[in-house]
C-alpha positions in Angstrom: 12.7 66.6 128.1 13.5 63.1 127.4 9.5 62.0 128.2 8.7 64.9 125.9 10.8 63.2 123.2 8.8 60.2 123.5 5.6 61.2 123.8 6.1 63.2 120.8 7.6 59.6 119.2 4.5 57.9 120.0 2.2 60.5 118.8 3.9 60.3 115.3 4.0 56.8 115.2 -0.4 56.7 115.7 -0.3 59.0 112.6 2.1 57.8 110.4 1.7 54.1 110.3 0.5 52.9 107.3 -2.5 50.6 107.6 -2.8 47.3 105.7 -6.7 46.3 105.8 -9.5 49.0 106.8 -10.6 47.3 109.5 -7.0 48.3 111.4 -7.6 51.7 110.0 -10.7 52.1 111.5 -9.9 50.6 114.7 -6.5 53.0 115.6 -8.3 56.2 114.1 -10.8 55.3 116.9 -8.4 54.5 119.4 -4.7 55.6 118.5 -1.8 54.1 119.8 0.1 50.5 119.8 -2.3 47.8 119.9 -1.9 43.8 119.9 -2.5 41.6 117.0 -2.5 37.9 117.8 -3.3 35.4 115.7 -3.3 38.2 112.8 -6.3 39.5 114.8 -7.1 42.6 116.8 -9.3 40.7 118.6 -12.4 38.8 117.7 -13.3 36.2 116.8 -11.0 33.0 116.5 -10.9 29.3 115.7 -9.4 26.4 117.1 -7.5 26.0 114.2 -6.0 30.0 114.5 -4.6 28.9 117.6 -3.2 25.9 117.0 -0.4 27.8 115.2 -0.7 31.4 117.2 2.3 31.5 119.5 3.9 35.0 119.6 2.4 38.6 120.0 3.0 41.3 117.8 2.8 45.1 118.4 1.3 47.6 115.4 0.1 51.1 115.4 3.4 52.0 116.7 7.5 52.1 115.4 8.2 49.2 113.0 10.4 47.0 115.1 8.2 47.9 118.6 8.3 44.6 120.2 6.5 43.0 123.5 8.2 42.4 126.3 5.9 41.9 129.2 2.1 40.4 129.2 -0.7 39.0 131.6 -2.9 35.7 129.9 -6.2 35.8 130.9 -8.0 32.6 130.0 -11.9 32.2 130.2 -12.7 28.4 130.3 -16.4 27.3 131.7 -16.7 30.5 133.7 -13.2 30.3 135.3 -10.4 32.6 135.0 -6.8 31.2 134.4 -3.8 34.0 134.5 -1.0 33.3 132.8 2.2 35.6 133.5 4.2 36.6 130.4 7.9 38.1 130.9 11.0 38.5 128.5 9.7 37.8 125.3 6.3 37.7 123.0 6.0 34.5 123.1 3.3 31.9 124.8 4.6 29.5 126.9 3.3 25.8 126.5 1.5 26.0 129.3 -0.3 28.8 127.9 -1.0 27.1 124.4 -2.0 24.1 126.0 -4.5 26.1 128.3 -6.1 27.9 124.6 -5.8 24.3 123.0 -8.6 23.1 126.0 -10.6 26.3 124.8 -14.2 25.3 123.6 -16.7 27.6 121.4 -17.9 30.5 123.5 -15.0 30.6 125.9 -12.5 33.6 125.5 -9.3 34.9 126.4 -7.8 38.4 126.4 -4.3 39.5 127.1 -4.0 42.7 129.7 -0.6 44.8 131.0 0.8 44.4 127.7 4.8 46.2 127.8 6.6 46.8 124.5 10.1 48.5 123.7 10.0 50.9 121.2 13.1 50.4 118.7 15.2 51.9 120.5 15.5 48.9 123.1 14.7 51.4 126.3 11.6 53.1 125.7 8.5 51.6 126.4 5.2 51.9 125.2 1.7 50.2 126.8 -0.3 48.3 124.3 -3.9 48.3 123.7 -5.8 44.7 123.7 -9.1 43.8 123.0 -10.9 40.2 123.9 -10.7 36.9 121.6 -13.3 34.4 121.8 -13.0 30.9 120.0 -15.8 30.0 117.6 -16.9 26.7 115.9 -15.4 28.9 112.3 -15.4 32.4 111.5 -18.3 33.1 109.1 
């Protein structure tokens, strides 16, 4: 009963989330569900500049007051894969901003096994990612 509860909770929360831009719109009606936004970005494209001030990770489509708890880093840099472990908090480490600081044009980075709790503190909730990749400046 209790699963029941909660999948009925997160069904409510992809239909009755207000959405801010229509790009987000779009993007859950096609999807549904929590998803990551990262340097106020679903994904994308990003600059330099973005990350330089991008530190924590930020559930929507879901309960206000969701929040990430668990996440895996994956950094692209001249063809090689870096993973970075995320636990307890939304948060990059430094070791993970200074591995996106090193980040040149083309490269990309995407964030997988993302774990937030619902409100509530117990429940949990997967959360939808999709690929960044750092640009020269967004046109």
């Amino acid at each position: 009963m209790k699963k029941q509860s909660v999948f009925t909770f997160f069904l409510l929360c992809t239909f009755l989330v207000p959405f801010s831009t229509a790009a987000e719109a779009s993007f859950t009606e096609d999807l549904g569900g929590a998803y990551l936004v990262f340097a106020d970005k679903m994904g994308g494209e990003v600059t330099a500049k973005t990350l330089q001030t991008a530190c924590v990770l930020e559930v929507a489509g879901c309960a206000k007051g969701s929040q990430i708890f668990s996440f895996r880093l994956n950094v692209y840099r001249n063809g090689k894969r870096t993973t970075f472990q995320g636990e307890n908090s939304n948060e990059l480490s430094l070791e993970m901003r200074e591995s996106l600081a090193k980040l040149k044009p083309g490269d990309s980075f995407e964030f997988k096994q993302i774990k937030a709790y619902l409100p509530n503190g117990r429940d949990k909730v997967d959360v939808f990612a999709k690929r960044f990749k750092l640009v020269q400046r967004i046109s």
